[in-house]
N, C-alpha and C positions, 0 to 999 in steps of 0.2 A: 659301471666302472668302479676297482675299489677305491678306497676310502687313500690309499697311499700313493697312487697313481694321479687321484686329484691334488692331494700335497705336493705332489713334486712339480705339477703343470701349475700351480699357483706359486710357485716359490718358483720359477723358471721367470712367470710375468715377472715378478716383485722385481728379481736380479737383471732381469731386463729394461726397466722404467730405472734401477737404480743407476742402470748404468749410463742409459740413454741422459739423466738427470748430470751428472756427472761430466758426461761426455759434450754437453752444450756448455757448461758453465767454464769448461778448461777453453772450448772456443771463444768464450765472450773474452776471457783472460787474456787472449793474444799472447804474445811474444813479451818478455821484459826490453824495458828501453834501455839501448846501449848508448850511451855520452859518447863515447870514443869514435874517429871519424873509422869512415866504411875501408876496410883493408885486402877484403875478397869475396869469393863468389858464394853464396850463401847455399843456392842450391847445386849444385857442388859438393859441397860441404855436409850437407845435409841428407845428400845419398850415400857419400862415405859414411855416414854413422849408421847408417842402416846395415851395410852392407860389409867393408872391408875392415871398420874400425870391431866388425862385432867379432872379427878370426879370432881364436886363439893366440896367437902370435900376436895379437894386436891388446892380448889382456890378463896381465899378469895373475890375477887370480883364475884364469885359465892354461895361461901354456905352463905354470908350476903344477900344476894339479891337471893333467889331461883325462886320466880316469873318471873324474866327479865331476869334469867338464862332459867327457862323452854321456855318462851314466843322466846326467841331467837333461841333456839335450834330446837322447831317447824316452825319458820319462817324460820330457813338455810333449813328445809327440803321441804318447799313449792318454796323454790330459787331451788333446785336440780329437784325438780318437774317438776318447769316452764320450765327451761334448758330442760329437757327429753320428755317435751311435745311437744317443738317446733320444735325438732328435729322428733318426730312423726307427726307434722303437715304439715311439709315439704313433710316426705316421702309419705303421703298420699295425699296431694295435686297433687305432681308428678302422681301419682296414678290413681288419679280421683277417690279418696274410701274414703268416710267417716265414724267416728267412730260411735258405735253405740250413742243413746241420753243417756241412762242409767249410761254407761259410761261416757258420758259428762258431766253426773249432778253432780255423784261422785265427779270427778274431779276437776267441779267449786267450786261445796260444800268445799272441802279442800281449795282451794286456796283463799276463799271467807274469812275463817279463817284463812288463815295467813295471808296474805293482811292485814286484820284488825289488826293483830298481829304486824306489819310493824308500822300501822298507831303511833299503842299505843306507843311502840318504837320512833318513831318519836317525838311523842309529850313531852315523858320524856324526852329527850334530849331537846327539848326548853323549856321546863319551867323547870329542877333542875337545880339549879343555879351551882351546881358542874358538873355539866354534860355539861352545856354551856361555862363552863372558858374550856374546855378542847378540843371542838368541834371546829370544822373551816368547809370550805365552802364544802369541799370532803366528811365531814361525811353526810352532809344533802343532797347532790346530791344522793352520794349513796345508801343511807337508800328509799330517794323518790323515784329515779327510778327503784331501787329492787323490792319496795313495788307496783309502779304503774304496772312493771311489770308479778308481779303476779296475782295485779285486774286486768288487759285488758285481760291478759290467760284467765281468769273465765269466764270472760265476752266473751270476743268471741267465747270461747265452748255453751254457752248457747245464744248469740246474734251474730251469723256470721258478719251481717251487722257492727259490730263494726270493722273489721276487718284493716282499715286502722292505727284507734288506736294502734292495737297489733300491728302490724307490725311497726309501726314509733318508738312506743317506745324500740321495741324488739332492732330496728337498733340502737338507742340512747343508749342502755346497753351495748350493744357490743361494739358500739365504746370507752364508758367509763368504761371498766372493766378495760384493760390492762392500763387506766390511773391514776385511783382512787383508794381508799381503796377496794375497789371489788377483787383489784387483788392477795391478801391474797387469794383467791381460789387458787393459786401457791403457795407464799411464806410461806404459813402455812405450809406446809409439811419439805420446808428447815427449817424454823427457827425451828421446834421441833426436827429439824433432829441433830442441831448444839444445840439446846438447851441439850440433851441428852447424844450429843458428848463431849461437852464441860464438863457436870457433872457426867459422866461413865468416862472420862480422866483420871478424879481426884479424882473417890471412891465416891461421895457421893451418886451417887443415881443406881440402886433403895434402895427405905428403905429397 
């Protein structure tokens, strides 16, 4: 096995134990204590934030901006992609079995568009100047390396020989998930969980 293929399966554990670490300490935290007497129904509440409060219509920096809403929302699904691909390129590696080409092309063909999607993303965020006062060095690492990660996936279902690439940058994401803004892959679930909690406490939501 090469030498980058075992980088990427050790930097996969690391991001895994990071998160696992991470993901018990937010449980021990509980919930913040509300003073204020109980007003409504929490779990209620707490499926609207998952669900109805996440529409666009329900979130001004997405129904102003519907384009960089849609563009985002297909580029999380080509990050969920990547993740689900690498995990099957492992297993098949182990294997000695490759997928079929047909399947590869699909595949790249998707990620070849969000990638791009990435890129675009990218780029708004350095040129609108309100997008830049609010940006630091974490948002562009991890916009880059999400995005380069899902063009090396393309590219190595369709060019094996790239495969070093995949593999170095694969282990570079995984080390910087559980460091960088990436790691909302976890804390999204608490903060809507507590967003929910906190406003089913108190009666106001759902509408």
């Amino acid at each position: 096995m090469s030498w980058y293929i075992i980088a990427a399966l050790a930097a996969a554990v690391v991001c895994i134990a990071a998160f696992a670490f991470q993901f018990f300490k937010l449980l021990k935290m509980g919930v913040p204590e509300d003073l204020s007497d109980k007003g409504g129904d929490i779990g209620k509440a707490v499926a609207y934030s998952y669900t109805k409060a996440m529409m666009p219509q329900h979130k001004e920096s997405a129904y102003l901006h519907l384009p960089t809403y849609a563009a985002g929302m297909i580029y999380h699904m080509g990050t969920f992609l990547s993740l689900a691909l690498f995990l099957v390129i492992v297993i098949l590696n182990f294997a000695g079995v490759e997928m079929p080409v047909v399947i590869n092309s699909v595949i790249a063909a998707l990620l070849f568009i969000t990638s791009a999607l990435g890129f675009a993303i990218l780029i708004k965020r350095m040129v609108k100047e309100e997008l830049k006062f609010i940006s630091g060095a974490d948002d562009y690492i991890s916009n880059l390396l999400t995005t380069l990660f899902q063009l090396f996936s393309a590219l190595y279902l369709i060019f094996p020989a790239t495969g070093m690439l995949y593999f170095v940058c694969t282990a570079l994401l995984f080390l910087w998930m559980p460091v960088g803004k990436i790691k909302h892959l976890l804390y999204f679930f608490f903060a809507r969980y507590h967003l929910g909690y906190f406003y089913g406490w108190r009666g106001t939501w759902p509408e």
